[in-house]
Backbone bond lengths (Angstrom), bond angles and torsions (degrees), N, CA, C in turn:
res aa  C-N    CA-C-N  psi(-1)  N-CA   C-N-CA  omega(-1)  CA-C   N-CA-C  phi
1 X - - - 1.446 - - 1.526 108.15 -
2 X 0.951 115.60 119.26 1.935 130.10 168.23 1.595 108.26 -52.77
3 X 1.223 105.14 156.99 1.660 123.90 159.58 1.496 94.39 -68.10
4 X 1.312 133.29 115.35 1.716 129.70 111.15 1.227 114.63 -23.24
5 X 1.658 112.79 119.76 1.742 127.38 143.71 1.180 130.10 -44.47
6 X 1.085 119.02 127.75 1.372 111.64 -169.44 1.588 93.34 -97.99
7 X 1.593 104.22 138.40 1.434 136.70 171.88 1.243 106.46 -58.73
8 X 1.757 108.82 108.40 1.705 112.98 164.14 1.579 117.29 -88.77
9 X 1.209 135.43 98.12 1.126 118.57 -172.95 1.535 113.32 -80.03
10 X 1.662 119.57 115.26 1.143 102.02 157.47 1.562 155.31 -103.35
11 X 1.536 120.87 136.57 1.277 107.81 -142.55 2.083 104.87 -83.80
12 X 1.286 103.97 2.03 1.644 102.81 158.52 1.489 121.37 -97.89
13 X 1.151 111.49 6.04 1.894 94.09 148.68 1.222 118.97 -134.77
14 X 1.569 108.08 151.17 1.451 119.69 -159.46 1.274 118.78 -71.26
15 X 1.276 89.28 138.46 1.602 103.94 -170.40 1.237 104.14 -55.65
16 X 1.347 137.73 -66.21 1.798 114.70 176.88 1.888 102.00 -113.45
17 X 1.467 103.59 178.63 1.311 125.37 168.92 1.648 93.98 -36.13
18 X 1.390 94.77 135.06 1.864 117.75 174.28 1.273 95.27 -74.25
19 X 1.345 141.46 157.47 1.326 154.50 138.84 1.512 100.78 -35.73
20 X 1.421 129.57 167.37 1.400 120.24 170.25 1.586 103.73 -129.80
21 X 0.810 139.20 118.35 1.971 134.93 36.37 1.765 81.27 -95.80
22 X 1.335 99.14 139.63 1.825 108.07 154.16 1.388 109.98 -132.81
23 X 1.081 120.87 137.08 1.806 130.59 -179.79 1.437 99.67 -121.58
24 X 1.314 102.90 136.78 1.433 120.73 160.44 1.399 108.95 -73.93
25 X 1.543 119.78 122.88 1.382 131.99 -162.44 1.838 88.88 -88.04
26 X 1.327 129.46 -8.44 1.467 123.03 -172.00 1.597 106.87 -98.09
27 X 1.793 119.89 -59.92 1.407 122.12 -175.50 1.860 92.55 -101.12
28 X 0.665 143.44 11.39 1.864 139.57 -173.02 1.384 100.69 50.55
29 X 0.952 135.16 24.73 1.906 120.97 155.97 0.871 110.14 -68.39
30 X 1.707 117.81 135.19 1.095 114.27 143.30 1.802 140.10 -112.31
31 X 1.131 118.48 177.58 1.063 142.28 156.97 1.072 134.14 -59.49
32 X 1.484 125.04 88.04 1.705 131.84 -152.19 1.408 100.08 -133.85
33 X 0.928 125.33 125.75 1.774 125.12 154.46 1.535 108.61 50.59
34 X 1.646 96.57 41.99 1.879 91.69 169.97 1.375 97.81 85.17
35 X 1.637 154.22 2.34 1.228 122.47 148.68 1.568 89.32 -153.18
36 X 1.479 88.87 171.68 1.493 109.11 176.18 1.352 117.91 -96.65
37 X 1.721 103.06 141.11 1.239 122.33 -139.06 1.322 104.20 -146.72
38 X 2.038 124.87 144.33 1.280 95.92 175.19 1.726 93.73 -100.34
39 X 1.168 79.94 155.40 1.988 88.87 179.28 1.693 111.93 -173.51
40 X 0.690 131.26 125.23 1.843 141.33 179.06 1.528 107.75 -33.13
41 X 1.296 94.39 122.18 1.635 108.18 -177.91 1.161 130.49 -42.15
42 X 1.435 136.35 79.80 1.477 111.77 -160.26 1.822 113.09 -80.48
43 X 1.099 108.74 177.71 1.168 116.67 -179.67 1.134 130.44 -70.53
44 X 1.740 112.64 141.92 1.344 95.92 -177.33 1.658 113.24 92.59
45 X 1.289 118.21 -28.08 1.534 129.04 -162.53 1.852 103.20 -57.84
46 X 1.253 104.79 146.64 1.370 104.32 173.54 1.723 118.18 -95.60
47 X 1.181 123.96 162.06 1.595 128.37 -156.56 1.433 113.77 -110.96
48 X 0.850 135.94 100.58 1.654 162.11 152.34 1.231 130.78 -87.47
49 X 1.424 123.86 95.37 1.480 110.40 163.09 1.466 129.32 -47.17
50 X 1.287 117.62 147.77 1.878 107.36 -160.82 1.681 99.73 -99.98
51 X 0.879 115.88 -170.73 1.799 129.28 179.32 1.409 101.89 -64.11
52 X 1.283 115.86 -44.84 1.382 121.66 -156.30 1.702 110.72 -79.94
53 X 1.144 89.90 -52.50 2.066 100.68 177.44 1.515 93.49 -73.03
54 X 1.520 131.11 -30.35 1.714 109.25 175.51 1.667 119.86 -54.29
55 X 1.409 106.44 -37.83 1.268 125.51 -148.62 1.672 83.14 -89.53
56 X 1.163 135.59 -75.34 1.367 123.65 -171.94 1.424 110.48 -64.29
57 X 1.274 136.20 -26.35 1.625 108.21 147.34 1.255 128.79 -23.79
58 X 1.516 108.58 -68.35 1.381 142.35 -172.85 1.506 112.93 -61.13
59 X 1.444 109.25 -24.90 1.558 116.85 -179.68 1.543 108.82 55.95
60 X 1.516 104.94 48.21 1.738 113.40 -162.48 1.149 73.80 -120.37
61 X 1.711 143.08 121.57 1.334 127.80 93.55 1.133 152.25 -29.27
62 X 1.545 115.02 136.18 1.770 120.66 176.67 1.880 108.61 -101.53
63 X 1.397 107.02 -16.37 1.786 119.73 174.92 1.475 103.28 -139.96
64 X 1.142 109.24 128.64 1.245 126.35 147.70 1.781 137.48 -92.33
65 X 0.904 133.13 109.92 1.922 133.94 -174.38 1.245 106.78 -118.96
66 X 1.748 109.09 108.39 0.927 131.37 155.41 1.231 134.79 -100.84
67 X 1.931 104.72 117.96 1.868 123.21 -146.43 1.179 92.86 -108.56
68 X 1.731 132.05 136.04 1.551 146.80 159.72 0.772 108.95 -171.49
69 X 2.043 106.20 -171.05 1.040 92.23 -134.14 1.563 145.10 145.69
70 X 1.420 151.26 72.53 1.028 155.20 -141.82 1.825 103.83 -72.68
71 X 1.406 125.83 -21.54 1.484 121.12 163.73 1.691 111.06 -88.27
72 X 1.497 115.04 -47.53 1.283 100.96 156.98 1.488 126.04 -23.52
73 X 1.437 109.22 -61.24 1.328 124.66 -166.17 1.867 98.18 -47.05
74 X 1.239 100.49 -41.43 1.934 106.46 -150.06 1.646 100.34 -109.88
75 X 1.722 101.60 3.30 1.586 91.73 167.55 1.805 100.42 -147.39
76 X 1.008 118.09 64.53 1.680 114.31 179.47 1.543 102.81 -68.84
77 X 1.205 126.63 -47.23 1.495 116.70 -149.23 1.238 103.02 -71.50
78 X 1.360 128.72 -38.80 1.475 158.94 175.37 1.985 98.94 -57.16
79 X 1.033 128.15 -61.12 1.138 128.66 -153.74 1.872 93.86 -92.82
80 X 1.452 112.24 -32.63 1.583 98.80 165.00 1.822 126.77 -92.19
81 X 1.364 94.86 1.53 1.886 102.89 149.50 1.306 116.38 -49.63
82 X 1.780 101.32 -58.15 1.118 84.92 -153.75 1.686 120.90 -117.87
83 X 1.287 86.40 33.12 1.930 123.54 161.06 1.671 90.42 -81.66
84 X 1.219 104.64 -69.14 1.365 108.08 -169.84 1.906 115.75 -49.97
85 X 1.386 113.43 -40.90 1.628 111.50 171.19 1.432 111.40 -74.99
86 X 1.361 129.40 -13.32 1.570 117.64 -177.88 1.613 89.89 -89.93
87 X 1.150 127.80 -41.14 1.954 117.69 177.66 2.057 102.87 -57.70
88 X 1.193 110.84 -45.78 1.316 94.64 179.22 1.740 122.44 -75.83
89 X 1.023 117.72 -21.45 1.226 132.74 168.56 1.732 114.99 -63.11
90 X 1.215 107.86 -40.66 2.164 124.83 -172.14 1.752 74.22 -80.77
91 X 1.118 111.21 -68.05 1.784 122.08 -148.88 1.755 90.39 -56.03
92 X 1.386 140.28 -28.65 1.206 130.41 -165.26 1.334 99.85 -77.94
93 X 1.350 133.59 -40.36 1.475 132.65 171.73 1.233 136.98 -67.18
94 X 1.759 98.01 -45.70 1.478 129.39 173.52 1.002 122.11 -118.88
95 X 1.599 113.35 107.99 1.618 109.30 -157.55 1.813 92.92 -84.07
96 X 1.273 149.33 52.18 1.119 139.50 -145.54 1.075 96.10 -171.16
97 X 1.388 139.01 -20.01 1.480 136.19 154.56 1.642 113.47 -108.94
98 X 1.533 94.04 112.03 1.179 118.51 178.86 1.968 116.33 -146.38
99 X 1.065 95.62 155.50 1.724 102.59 -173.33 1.840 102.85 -89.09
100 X 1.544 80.87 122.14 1.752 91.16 165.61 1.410 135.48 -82.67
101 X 1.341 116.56 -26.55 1.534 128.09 157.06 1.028 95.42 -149.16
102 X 1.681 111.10 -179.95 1.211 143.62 -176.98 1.723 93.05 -150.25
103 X 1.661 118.85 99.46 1.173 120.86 171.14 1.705 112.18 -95.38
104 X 1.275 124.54 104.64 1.303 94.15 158.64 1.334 116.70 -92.47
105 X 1.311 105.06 164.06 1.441 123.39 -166.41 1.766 111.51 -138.74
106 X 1.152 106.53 150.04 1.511 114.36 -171.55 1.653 102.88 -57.50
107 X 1.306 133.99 -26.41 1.762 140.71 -178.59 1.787 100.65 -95.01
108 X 0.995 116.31 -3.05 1.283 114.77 -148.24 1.717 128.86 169.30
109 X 1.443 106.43 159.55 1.665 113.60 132.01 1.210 137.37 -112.94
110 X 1.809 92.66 142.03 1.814 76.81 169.67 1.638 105.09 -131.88
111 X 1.521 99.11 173.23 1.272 108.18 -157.03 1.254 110.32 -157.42
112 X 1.969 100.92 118.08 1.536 102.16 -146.55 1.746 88.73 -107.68
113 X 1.642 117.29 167.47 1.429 111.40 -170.05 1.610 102.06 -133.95
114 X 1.310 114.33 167.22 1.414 107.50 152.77 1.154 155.20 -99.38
115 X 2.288 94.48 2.20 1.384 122.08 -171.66 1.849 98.91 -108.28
116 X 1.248 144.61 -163.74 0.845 143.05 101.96 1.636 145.85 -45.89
117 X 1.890 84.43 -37.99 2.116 102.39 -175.36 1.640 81.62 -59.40
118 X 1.404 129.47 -70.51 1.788 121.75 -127.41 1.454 90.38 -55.49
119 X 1.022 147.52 -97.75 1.592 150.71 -142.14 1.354 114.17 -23.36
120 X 1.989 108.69 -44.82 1.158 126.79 170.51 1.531 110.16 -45.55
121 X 1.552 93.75 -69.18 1.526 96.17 -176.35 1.637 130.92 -43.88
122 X 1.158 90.52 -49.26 1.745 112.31 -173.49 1.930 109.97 -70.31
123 X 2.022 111.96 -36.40 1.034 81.57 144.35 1.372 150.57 -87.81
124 X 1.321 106.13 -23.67 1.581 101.56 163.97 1.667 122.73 -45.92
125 X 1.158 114.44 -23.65 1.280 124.56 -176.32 1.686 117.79 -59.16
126 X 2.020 102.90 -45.24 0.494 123.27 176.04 1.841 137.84 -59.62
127 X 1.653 81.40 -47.56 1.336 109.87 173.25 1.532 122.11 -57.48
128 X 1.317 112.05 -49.33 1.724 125.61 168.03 1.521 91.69 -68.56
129 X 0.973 167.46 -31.51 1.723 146.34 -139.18 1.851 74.92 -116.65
130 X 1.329 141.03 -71.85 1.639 149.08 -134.44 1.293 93.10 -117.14
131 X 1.032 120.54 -31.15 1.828 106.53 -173.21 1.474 109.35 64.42
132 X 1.366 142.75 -164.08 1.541 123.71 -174.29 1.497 85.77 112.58
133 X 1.424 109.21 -179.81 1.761 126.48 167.66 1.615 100.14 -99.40
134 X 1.067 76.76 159.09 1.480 99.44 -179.94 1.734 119.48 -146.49
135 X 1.333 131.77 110.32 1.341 104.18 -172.75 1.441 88.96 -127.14
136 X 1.519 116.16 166.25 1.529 129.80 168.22 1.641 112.57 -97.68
137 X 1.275 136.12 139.44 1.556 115.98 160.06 1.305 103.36 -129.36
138 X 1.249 147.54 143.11 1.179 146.62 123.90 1.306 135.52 -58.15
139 X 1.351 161.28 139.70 0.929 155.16 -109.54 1.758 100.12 -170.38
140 X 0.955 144.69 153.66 1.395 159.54 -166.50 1.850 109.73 -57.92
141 X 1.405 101.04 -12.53 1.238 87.83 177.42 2.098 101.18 -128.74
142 X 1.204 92.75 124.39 1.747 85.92 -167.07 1.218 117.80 -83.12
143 X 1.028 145.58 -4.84 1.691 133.55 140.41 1.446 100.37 -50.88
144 X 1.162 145.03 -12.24 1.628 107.89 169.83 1.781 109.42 -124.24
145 X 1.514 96.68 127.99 1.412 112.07 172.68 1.810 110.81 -107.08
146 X 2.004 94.10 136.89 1.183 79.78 170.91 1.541 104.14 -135.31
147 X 1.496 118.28 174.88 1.320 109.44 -166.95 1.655 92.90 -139.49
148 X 1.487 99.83 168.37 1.174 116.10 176.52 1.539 119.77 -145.33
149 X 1.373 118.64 143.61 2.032 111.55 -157.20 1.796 88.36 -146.35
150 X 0.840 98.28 89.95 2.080 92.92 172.25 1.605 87.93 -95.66
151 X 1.676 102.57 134.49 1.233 115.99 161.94 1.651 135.31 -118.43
């Protein structure tokens, strides 16, 4: 007889199928054909907060990116451009990956998400443009990824 998985319940996705059209009454995405999408509100649509506006309510991350670092130090504005163009770039496809803060901190930044992919993305992004380390860890609970990019 095997180990049973133990059941993660998570409390950012919906418990059943959304009604269809659903719009997020907070960012206006909606809910089209099984994912969320940006597209013009149609009428009539029913109202759902999405994953993304739950989670930054909640100030709950699904990625964490942690930025340092002695080039950090001597290029922030530059290196949070273009943090900032890989979130608008994910966010143009997937209205569901988006950045919840941007803390800087006296050791650092950090930078909490609402997807798992963005952190990935943004550090790899990083890594090819600055080069530096970069490592991924996962942690015991697998909805949350976090990363790390010293530059």
């Amino acid at each position: 007889m095997g180990l049973q998985k133990e059941y993660l319940h998570d409390t950012y996705k919906s418990r059943g199928k959304l009604s269809e059209p659903t719009v997020c009454p907070q960012c206006g995405a909606l809910f089209h054909k099984g994912r969320w999408t940006w597209r013009p509100r149609p009428a009539g649509a029913h109202e759902e907060i999405c994953p993304a506006c739950h989670r930054i309510r909640d100030d709950y991350p699904a990625g964490i990116l942690e930025l340092s670092g002695p080039f950090l130090e001597t290029h922030k504005e530059e290196v949070l451009n273009a943090v900032r163009n890989q979130e608008a770039q994910a966010k143009r496809e997937h209205p569901l990956c988006r950045i919840i803060k941007i803390d800087e901190k006296a050791e650092g930044i950090v930078i909490t998400t609402t997807d798992t992919h963005l952190p990935r993305r943004i550090g790899e992004t990083l890594w090819h443009a600055y080069h530096g380390e970069l490592d991924l860890h996962y942690g015991q609970d697998p909805r949350l990824i976090r990363m790390t990019w010293r530059g």
